[in-house]
matplotlib code that plots the C-alpha trace (Angstrom):
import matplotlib.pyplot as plt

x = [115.6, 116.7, 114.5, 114.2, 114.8, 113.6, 111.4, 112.0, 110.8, 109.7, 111.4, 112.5, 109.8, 106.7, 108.3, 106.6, 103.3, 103.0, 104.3, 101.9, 98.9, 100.3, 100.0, 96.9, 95.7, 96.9, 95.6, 91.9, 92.6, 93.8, 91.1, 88.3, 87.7, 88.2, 86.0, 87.5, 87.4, 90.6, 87.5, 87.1, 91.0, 91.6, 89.1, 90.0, 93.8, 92.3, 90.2, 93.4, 94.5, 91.8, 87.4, 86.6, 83.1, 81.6, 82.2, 85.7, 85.9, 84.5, 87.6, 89.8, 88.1, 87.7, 84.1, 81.1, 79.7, 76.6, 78.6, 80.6, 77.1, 77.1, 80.5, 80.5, 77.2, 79.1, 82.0, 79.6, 77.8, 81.0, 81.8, 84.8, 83.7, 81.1, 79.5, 78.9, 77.0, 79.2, 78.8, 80.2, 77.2, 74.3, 73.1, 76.6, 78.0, 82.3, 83.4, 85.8, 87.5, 87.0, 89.7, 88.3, 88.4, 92.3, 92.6, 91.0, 93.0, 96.1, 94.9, 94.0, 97.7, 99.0, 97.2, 97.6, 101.3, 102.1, 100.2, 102.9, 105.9, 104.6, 104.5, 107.6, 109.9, 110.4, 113.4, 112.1, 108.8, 111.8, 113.3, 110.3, 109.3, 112.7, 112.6, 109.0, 109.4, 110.3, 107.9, 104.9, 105.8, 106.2, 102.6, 101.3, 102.4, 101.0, 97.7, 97.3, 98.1, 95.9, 93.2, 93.9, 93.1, 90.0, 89.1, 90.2, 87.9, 84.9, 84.7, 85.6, 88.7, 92.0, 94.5, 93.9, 95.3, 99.1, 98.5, 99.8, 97.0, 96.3, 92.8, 90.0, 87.8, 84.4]
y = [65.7, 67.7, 70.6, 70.5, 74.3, 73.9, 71.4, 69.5, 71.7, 74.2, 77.5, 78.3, 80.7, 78.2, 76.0, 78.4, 78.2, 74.8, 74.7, 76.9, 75.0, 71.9, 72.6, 74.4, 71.1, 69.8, 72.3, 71.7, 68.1, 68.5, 70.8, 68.7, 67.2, 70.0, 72.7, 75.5, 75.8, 77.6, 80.3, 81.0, 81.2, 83.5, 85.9, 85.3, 86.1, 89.4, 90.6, 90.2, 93.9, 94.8, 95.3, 95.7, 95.8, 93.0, 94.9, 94.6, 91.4, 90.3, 92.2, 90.1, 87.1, 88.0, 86.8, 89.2, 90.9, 88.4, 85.3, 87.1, 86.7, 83.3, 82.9, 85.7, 84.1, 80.7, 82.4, 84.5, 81.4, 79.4, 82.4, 83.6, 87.0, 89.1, 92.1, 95.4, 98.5, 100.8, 104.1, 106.1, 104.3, 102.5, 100.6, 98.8, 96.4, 96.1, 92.8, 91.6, 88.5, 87.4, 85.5, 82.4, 83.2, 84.0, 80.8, 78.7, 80.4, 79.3, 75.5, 75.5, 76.8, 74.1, 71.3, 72.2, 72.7, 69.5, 68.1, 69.5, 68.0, 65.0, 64.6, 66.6, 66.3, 69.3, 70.2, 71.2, 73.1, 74.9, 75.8, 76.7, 78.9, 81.0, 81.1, 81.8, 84.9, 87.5, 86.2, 86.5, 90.2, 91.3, 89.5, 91.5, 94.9, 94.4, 93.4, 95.9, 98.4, 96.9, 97.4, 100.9, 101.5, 99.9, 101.9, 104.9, 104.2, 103.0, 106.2, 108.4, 109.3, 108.9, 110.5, 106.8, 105.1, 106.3, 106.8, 103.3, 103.8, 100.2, 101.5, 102.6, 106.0, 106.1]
z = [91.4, 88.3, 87.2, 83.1, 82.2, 78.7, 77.5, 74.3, 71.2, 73.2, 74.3, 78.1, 78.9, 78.6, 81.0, 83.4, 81.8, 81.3, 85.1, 86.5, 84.7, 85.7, 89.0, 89.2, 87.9, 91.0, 93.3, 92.0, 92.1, 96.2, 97.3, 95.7, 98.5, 100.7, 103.0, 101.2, 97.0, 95.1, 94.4, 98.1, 98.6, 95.7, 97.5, 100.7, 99.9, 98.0, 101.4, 103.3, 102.0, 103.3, 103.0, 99.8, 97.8, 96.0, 92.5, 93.6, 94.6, 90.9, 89.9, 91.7, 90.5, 87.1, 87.5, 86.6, 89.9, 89.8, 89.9, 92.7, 95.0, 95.8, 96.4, 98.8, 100.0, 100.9, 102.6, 105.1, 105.8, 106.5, 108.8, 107.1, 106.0, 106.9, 105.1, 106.7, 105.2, 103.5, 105.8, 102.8, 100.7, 102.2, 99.0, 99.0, 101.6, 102.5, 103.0, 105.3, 106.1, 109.6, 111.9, 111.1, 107.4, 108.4, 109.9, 107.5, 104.6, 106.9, 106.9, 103.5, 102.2, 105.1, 103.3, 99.6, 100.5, 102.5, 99.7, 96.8, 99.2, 99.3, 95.4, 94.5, 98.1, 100.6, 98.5, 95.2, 96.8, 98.9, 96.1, 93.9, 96.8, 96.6, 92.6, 93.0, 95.3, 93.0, 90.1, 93.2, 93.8, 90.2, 89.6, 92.9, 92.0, 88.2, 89.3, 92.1, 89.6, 87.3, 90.2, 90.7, 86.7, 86.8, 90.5, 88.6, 85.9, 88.2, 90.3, 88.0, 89.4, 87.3, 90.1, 91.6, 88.1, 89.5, 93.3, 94.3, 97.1, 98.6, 100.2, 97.9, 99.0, 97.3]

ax = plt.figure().add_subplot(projection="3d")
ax.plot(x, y, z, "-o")
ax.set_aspect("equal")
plt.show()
């Protein structure tokens, strides 16, 4: 199967974007029907740098921190996260993924992927997955540093803005 680099009329660069909406078309499509929604992933991938606070977690998800309740709601029910007082702060609560959060995460990846090499062959998602690589840790780094801004900004402390520090001390 041939890649097309650059589609017709349209320059090489948004043959990422439309790639990348494509297929989280897809993705929604797959996990329809599933335990699991892309929301819950997104935040279980998040909590796997570690607890973090559900202010942060609407960060993450680009929701506001109200939406965040529910979700964060569902996942403690299903047993994939669980929330512990903040001994730094007793009005706010850390969040943590739990092992069966890690292990549900794992199944939900296993599904959605086996799912993508059905419809496009084992070769093309091996190869997406090597091209991908350095696009993934470009997008990491600029939203953790992203994340260290708005930390900065939140707790009034702008030495975090350029610290690079992974953990956040309120």
């Amino acid at each position: 199967m041939t890649i097309e680099t650059k589609p017709p009329g349209g320059q090489p660069e948004s043959v990422i974007v439309r790639t990348v909406l494509a297929l989280y078309r897809e993705m929604e499509r797959l996990a329809r029907d599933e335990v699991m929604t892309l929301a819950q992933y997104r935040l279980l991938v998040f909590l796997l740098r570690g607890p973090r606070r559900t202010a942060e977690l609407a960060v993450a998800a680009l929701v506001r921190k109200p939406s965040i309740t529910p979700i964060v709601a569902n996942l403690e029910k299903q047993g994939w996260v669980t929330r512990n007082a903040d001994p730094k702060d007793q009005r706010a609560a850390n969040i943590r993924i739990t092992e069966a959060g890690r292990k549900a995460m794992a199944e939900f990846e296993k599904h959605l992927e086996n799912e993508l090499v059905a419809l496009l062959g084992r070769d093309v998602v091996t190869q997406a997955n090597a091209g991908l690589a350095p696009l993934h840790r470009a997008h990491t780094e600029a939203r953790e540093a992203s994340f260290l801004r708005w930390a900065a900004h939140r707790l009034g402390k702008p030495e975090l803005a350029h610290s690079g520090k992974k953990d956040i001390d309120t």
